[in-house]
C-alpha positions as CSV (number, residue, x, y, z in Angstrom):
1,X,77.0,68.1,180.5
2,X,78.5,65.2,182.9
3,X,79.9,63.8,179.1
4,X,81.6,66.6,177.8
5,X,83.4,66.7,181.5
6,X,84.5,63.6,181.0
7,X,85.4,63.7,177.5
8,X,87.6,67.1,178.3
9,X,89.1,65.7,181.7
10,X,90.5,62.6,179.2
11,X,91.7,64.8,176.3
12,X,95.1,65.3,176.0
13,X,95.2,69.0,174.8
14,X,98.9,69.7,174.7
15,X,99.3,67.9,171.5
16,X,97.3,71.1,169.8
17,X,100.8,72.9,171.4
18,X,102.9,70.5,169.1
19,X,103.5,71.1,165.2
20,X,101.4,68.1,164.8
21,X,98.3,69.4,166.4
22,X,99.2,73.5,165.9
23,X,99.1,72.8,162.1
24,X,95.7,71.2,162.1
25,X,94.5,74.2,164.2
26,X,95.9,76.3,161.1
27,X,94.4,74.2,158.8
28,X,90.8,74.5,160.4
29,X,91.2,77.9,160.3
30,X,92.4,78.6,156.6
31,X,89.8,75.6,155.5
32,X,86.9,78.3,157.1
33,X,88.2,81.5,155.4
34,X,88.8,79.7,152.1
35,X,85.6,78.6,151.5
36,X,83.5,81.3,153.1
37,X,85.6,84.3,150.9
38,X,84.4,82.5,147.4
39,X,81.0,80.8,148.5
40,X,79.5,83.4,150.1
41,X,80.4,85.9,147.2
42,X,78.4,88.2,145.5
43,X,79.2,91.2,143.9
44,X,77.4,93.8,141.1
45,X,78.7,96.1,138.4
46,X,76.9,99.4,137.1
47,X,76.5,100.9,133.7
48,X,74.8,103.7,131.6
49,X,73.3,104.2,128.2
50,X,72.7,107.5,127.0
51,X,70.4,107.4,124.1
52,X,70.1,110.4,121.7
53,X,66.7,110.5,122.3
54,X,66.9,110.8,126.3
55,X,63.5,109.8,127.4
56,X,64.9,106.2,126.4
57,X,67.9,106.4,127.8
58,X,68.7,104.3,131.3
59,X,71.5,105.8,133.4
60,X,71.6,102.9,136.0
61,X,71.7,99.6,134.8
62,X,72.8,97.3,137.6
63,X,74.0,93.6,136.8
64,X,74.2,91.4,140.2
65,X,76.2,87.9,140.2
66,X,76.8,85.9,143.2
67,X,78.3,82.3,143.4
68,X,78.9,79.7,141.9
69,X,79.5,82.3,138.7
70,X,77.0,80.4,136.2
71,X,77.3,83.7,134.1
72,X,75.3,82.7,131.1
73,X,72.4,82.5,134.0
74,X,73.1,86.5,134.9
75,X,70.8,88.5,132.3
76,X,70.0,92.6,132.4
77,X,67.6,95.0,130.4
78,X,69.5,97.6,128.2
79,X,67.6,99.9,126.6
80,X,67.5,99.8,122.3
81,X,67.3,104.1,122.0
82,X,64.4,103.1,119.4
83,X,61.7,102.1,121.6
84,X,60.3,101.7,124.8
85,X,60.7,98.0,124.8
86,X,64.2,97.0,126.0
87,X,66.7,94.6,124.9
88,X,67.5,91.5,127.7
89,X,71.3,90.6,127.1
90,X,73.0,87.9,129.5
91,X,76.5,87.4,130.6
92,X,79.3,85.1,128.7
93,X,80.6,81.7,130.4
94,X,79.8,79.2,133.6
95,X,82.9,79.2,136.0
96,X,80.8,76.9,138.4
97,X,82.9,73.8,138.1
98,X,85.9,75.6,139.5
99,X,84.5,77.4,142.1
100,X,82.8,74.3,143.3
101,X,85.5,72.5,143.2
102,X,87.6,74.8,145.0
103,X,84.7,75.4,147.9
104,X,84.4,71.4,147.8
105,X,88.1,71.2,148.7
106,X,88.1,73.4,151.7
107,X,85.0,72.0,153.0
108,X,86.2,68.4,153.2
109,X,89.6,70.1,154.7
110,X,87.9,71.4,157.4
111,X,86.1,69.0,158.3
112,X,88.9,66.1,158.2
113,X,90.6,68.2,160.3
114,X,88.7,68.8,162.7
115,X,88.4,65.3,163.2
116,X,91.9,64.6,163.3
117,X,92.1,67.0,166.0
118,X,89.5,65.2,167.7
119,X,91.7,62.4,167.4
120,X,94.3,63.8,168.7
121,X,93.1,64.7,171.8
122,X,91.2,61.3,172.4
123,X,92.6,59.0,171.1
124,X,96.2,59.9,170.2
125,X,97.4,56.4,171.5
126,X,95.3,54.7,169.3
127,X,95.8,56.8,166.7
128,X,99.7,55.6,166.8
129,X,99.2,52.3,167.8
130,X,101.0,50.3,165.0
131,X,101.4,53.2,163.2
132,X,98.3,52.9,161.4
133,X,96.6,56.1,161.9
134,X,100.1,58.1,160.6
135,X,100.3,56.1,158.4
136,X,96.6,56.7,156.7
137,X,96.8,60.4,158.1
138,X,100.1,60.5,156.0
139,X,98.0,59.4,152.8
140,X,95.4,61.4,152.9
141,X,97.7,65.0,153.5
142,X,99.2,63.7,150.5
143,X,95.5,64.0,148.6
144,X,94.8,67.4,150.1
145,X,98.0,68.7,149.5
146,X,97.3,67.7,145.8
147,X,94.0,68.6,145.9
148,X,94.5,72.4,146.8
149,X,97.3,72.7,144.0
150,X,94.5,71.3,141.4
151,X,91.9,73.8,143.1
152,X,93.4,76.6,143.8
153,X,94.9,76.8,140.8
154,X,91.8,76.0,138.9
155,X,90.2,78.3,140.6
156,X,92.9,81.2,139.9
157,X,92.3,80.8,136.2
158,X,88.5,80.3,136.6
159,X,88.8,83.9,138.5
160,X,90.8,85.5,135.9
161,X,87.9,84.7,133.9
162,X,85.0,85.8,135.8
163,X,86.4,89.1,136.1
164,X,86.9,89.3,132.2
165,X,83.3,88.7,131.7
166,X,81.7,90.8,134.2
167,X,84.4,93.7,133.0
168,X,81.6,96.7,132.2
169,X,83.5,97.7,129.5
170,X,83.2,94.1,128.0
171,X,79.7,93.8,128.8
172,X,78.8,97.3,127.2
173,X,79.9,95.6,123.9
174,X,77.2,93.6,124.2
175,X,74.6,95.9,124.1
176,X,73.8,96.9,120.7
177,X,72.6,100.5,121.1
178,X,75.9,101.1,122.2
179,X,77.1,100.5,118.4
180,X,75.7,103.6,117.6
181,X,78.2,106.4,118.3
182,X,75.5,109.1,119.1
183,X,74.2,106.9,122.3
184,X,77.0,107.1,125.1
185,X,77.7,104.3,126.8
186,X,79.9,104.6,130.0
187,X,80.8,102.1,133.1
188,X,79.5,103.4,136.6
189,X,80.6,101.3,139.1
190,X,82.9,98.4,138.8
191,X,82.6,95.0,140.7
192,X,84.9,94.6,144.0
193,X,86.0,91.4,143.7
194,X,89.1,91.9,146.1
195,X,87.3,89.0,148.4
196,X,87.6,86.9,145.6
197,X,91.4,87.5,145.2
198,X,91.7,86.7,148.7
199,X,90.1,83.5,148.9
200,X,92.5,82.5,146.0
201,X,95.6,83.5,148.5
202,X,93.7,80.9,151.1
203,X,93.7,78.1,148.6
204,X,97.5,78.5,148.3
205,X,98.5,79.3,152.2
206,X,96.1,75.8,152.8
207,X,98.3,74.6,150.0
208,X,101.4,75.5,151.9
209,X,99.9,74.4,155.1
210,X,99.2,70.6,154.2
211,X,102.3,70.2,152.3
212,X,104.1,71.4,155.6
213,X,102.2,69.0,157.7
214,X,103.5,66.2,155.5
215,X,106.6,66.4,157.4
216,X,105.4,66.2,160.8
217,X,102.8,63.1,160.2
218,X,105.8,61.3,158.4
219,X,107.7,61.4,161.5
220,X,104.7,59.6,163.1
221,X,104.5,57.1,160.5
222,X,108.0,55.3,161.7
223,X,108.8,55.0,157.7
224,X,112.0,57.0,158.9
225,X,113.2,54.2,161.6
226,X,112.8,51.7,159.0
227,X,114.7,53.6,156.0
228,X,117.5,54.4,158.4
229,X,117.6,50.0,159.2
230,X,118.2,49.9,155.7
231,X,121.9,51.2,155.4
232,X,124.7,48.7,156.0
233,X,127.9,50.2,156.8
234,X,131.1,48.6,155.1
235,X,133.3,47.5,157.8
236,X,131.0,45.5,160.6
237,X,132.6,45.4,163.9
238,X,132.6,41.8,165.9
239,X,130.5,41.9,168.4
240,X,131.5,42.1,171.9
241,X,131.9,38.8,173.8
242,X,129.3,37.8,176.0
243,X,131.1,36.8,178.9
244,X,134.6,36.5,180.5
245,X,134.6,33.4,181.8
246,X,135.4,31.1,178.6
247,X,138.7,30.4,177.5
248,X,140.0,33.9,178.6
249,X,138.1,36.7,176.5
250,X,136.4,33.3,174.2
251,X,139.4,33.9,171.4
252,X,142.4,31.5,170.6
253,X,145.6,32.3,170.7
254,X,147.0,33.0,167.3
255,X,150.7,31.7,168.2
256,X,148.9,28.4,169.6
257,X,150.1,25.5,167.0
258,X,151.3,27.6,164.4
259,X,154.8,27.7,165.5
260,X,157.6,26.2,166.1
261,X,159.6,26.7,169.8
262,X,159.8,24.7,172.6
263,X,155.9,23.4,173.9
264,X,156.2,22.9,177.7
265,X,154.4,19.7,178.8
266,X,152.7,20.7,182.0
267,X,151.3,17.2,182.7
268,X,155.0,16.3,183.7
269,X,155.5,15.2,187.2
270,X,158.6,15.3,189.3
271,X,159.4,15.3,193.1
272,X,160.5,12.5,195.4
273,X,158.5,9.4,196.2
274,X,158.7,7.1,199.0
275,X,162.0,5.4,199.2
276,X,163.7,8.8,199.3
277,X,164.6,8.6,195.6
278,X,163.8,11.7,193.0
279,X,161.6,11.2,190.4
280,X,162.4,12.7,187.6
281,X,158.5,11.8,186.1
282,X,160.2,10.7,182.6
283,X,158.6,8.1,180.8
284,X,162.5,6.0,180.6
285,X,162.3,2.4,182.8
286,X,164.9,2.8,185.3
287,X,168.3,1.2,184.8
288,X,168.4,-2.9,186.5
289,X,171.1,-4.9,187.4
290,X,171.1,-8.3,186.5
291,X,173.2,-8.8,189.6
292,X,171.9,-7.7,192.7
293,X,172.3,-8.1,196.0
């Protein structure tokens, strides 16, 4: 009991309020009803045969098939209207493989995601470190997302067919005292099969489900950083300077030795100097006298 404390005082339960978490609560859910509406199936039809002679006629035969639809297993007594000993007739075709299938499906579904949920909960920095768990959660939506199409569309078909053959006015045309006009054959009571319909609607809202939650793991994945780093504009921009303290803003002056003009020479030096006299700071010797006095 002291674990489960602790593992629930260190889960972080808002994610399941996030699409990310929400839609793997959805998931779970739809997983459940999927494969508990076709594997727990099982449904019977009901038919009559009136022979001429009525003491060998049966006015109740009941046929009872269940999942996973092996058909050609399903057998039933009809009566021959010549003698006492009936005829044993079985059902037409074996629609396991895609109600397997399908039930396989939605019980990997659930359970993967109810561990990612766990995941979520416990170790949702983990999970996104390196963005290796969106990454392989990313892949494998991808394969269930696929997989429900396949199954759920298998399984539509494969549906579509189980109710053809267990159709009592198909099956009646099996029975060969019903080739004789003078016995009536009739169907009593057809097979309800609308839980079968609706576990075919399950497959494609899980279908709709994990292709939705594609979305929502690929924004984990950071695949969407590094496609936007990919683009590279057509006009790049200098970059700013790094400081203001070199040469100004750090650029040259454009005018700077590629005109003509007057140049100013700052290293020129004028003033007066210590006999009084002004110095002009030219480079010229001053004038001499070759007579002085």
């Amino acid at each position: 009991m002291d674990v489960a404390n602790q593992l629930v005082a260190q889960g972080q339960f808002t994610v399941v309020k996030q699409p990310l978490g929400f839609i793997k609560v959805l998931q779970w859910i739809f997983a459940i009803f999927a494969f508990s509406t076709c594997g727990s199936y099982s449904g019977m039809f009901k038919m009559s045969v009136e022979c001429k002679n009525r003491s060998y006629s049966n006015l109740g035969i009941e046929v009872e098939f269940e999942y996973p639809f092996r058909l050609h297993q399903v057998y039933f007594d009809a009566p021959t209207c010549e003698g006492e000993k009936p005829d044993r007739q079985f059902l037409v075709g074996d629609y396991s493989s895609s109600a397997e299938f399908f039930v396989t499906i939605a019980v990997f579904s659930f359970l993967y995601s109810m561990a990612a949920l766990a995941t979520y909960c416990f170790v949702l920095e983990k999970y996104r470190e390196n963005n290796k768990g969106p990454r392989i959660d990313f892949v494998v939506t991808a394969v269930f997302a696929f997989m429900w199409l396949v199954s759920s569309c298998a399984w539509a078909k494969g549906l579509s067919d189980v109710k053809t053959a267990t159709d009592p006015e198909r099956v009646i045309t099996l029975i060969r005292a019903c080739d004789d006009r003078e016995n009536l054959c009739k169907e009593v009571h057809d097979p309800k099969v609308s839980g079968l319909n609706t576990s075919v609607a399950f497959g494609f809202i899980n279908l709709i489900l994990w292709l939705g939650n594609l979305w929502f793991v690929f924004k984990e994945t950071g695949w969407m950083a590094a496609f936007a780093g990919t683009y590279v504009p057509s006009q790049e921009k200098q970059p700013a300077p790094d400081s203001f303290g070199q040469g100004g803003y750090g650029q040259q002056d454009p005018y700077a030795g590629t005109q003509g003009g007057y140049q100013p020479e700052y290293g020129q030096q004028g003033g007066y100097n210590e006999d009084g006299g002004y110095n002009q700071g030219y480079d010229q010797q001053p004038t001499s006298y070759s007579n002085q006095m």
